[in-house]
N, C-alpha and C positions, 0 to 999 in steps of 0.2 A: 504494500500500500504506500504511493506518496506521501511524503510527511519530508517537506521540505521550507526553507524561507529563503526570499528574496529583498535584499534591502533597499530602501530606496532612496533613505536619507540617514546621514551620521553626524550630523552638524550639530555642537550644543549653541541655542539663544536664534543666532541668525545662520542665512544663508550665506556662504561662504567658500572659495578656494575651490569650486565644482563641487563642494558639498550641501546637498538642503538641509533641514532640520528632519528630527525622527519622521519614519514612517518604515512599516517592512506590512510584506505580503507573506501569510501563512498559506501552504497550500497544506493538505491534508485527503488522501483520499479525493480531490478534484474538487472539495469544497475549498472557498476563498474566506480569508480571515485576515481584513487589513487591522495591525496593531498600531495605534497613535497617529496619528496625518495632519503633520507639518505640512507650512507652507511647501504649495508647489510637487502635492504629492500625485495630483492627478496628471501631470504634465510627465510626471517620471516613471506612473504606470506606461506612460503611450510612449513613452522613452525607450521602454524595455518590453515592448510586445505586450503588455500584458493587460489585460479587459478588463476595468474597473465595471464592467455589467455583471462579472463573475460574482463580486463582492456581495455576501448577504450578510458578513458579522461585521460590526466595527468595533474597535476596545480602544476607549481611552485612559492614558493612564494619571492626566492631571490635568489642570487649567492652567497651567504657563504655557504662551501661544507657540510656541516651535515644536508642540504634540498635536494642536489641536485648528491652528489656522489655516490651514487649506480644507477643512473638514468641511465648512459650509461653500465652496468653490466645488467641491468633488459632488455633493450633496445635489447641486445646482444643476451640474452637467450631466448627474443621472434623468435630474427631471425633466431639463428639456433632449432628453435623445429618446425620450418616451419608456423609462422605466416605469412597471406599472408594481412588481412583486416588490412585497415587504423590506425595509432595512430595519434589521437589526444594532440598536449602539446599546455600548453598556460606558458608561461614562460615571461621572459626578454629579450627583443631582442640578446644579446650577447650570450644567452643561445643557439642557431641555431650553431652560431660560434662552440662553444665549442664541441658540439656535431659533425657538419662535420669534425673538426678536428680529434677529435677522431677517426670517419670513415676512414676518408682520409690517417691516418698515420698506419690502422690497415690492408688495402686494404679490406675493409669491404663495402659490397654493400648490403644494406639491403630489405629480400624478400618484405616488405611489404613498403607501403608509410607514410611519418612522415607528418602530415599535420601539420605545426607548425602556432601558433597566436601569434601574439608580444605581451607583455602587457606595459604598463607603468603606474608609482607609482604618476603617477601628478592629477589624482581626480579621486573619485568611478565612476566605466563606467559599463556596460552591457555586459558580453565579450562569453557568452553563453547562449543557450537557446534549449529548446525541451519540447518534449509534459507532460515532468515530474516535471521539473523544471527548474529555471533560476540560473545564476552567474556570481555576479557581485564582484568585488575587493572594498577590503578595504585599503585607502593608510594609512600605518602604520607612525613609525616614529625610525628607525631603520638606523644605519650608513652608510648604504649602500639603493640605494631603493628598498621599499619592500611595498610587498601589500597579507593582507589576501583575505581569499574569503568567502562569504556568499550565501549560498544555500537555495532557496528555493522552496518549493514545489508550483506547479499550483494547485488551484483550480479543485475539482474534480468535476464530474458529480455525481449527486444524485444516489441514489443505492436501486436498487430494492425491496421490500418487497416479496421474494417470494411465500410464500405461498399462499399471494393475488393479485400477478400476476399470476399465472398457467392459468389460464384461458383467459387471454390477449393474443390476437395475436400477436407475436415477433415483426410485423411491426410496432407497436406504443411503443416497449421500449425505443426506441430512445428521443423519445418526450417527455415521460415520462422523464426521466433520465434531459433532459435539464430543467425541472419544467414547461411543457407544458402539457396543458392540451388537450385531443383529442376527436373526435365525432366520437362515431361508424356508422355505416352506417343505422345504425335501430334509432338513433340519439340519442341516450345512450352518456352522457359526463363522460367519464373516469379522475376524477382529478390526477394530479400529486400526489397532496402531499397524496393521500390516499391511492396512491400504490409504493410509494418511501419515502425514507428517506435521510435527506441531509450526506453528506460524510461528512469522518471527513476534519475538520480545517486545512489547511493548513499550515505544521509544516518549520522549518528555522534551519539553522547552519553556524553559524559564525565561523570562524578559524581565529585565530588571532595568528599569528606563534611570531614576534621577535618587539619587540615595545618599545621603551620609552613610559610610563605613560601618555600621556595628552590627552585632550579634542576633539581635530581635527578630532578621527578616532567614537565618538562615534556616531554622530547621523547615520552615516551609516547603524550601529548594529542594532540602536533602536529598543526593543521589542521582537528579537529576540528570537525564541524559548529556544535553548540551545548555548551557546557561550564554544569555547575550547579557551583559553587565555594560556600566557607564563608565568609563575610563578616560571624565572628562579633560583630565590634568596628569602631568607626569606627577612625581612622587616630592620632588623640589617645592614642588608650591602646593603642598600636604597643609600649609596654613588656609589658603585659600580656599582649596577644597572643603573644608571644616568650615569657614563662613559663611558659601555659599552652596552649603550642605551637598557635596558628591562626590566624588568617589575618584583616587587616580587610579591610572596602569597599575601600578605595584598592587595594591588594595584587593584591585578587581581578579587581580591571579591568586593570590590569598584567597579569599570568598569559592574560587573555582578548588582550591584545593584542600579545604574546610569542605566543602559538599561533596568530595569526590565527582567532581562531574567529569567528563569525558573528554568535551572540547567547550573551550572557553571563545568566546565571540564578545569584541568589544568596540565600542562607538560613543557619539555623545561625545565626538571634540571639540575641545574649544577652537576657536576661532585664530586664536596665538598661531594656531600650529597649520602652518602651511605645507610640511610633509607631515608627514606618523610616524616616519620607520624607527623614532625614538619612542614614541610610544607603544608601539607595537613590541621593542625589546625591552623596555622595560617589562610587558605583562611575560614576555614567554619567557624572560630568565627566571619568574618564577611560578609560572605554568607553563612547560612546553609545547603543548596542541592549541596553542592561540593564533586566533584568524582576528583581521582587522576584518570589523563588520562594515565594508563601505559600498558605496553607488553599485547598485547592477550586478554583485557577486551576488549569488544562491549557493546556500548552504543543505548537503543534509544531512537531514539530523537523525 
């Protein structure tokens, strides 16, 4: 099953140096799931091939606008290309406001229905679910509230062997697939496990958008597949970060190696920085499976 992310912005505040502000594309099984949509996110779908009509979930992680300002622009250009099916956001409750507002003052009635979820930043909750996977919030620790989210995949059903099912009646792959074993009618026991194989492992993604450094947000993550962290400062200005509550390189590989995660993905830089490749050495001397999460890479997870 896909279960992959495409980034589309890395930029912490503003747009800068070819990079936008947050936004990334979950793909999962051919469902779409845009996380945060910074300025200029719809421009870097069409950038990158990829069909903001696909998009049914959106997840915001906070009301500082480099998450959240291109959201009513993206919002806009579904409703005039004649999108009629439901959007799903799960945001901030004051995020709805912001949003009617903008309607309200633009005489904008939009073709399709916004189903909106409130969220709040006061403990990890369950705030979505379907047959592919779940997502739940991570409360961060960020000056304003804020909450990432972690996705993870369901458990799959076993998966056929086929060359030694062809001769199975299609009525018992079911059975089969759940690790059921079945009797044929001549009283032949067909075992599971000798005409199936178990799926893969179900894989996790953590997004951990804007955060002050400490300990509150990790057992959340724990184990987590792949985590994307904010790594918006090198470790030199560890003052700064602490002011302006986030997180450097150094920080964000610690956090990856505190959760055991796998691969660590990092973004959310500041604007100082017109290469990375110091930033990106700082995280992997101390996490070494680190990818810089920027423009137009796809990861998977």
């Amino acid at each position: 099953m896909k279960f992959e992310v495409t980034i589309l912005g890395s930029s912490s505040a503003t747009p800068v140096f070819n990079r936008n502000p947050s936004a990334q594309l979950l793909n999962c099984n051919e469902k779409c799931y845009l996380i945060d949509c910074g300025e200029g996110t719809q421009q870097q779908l069409a950038k990158f091939n990829l069909k903001a009509a696909r998009i049914d979930y959106i997840f915001i992680s906070h009301l500082h606008g480099d998450h959240y300002f291109g959201l009513i622009g993206l919002l806009s250009s579904l409703h005039l290309n004649g999108r009629i099916k439901p959007m799903q956001i799960f945001g901030p409750k004051a995020l709805l406001e912001i949003l009617e507002i903008q309607f309200k003052y633009s005489d904008t009635v939009l073709r399709y229905p916004i189903e909106f979820f409130p969220i709040e930043a006061d403990e990890p909750k369950l705030i979505f679910e379907n047959s592919d996977l779940t997502v739940k919030t991570i409360v961060l620790n960020h000056r304003i509230p804020t909450t990432g989210f972690l996705f993870q995949q369901k458990k799959r059903q076993r998966k056929l062997i086929k060359d030694k099912a062809e001769n199975v009646p299609m009525a018992y792959y079911t059975a089969l697939k759940k690790g059921m074993d079945v009797e044929l009618p001549n009283g032949e026991i067909l075992r599971s496990e000798d005409y199936t194989v178990a799926a893969d492992a179900p894989r996790s993604y953590a997004y951990c958008s804007d955060t002050l450094f400490d300990e509150s947000y990790l057992p959340t993550i724990m184990g987590c597949d792949t985590l994307y962290h904010e790594a918006t400062f090198m470790h030199d200005l560890l003052d700064r970060a602490r002011e302006t509550h986030h997180t450097t390189a150094q920080q964000a590989a610690e956090v990856a190696n505190i959760i055991g995660a796998k691969k660590l993905l990092i973004g959310h830089f500041s604007s100082r920085y017109k290469t990375l490749q110091m930033l990106f050495e700082e995280a992997q001397a101390g996490f070494e499976n680190t990818e810089l999460a920027v423009e137009g890479r796809t990861f998977q997870l």
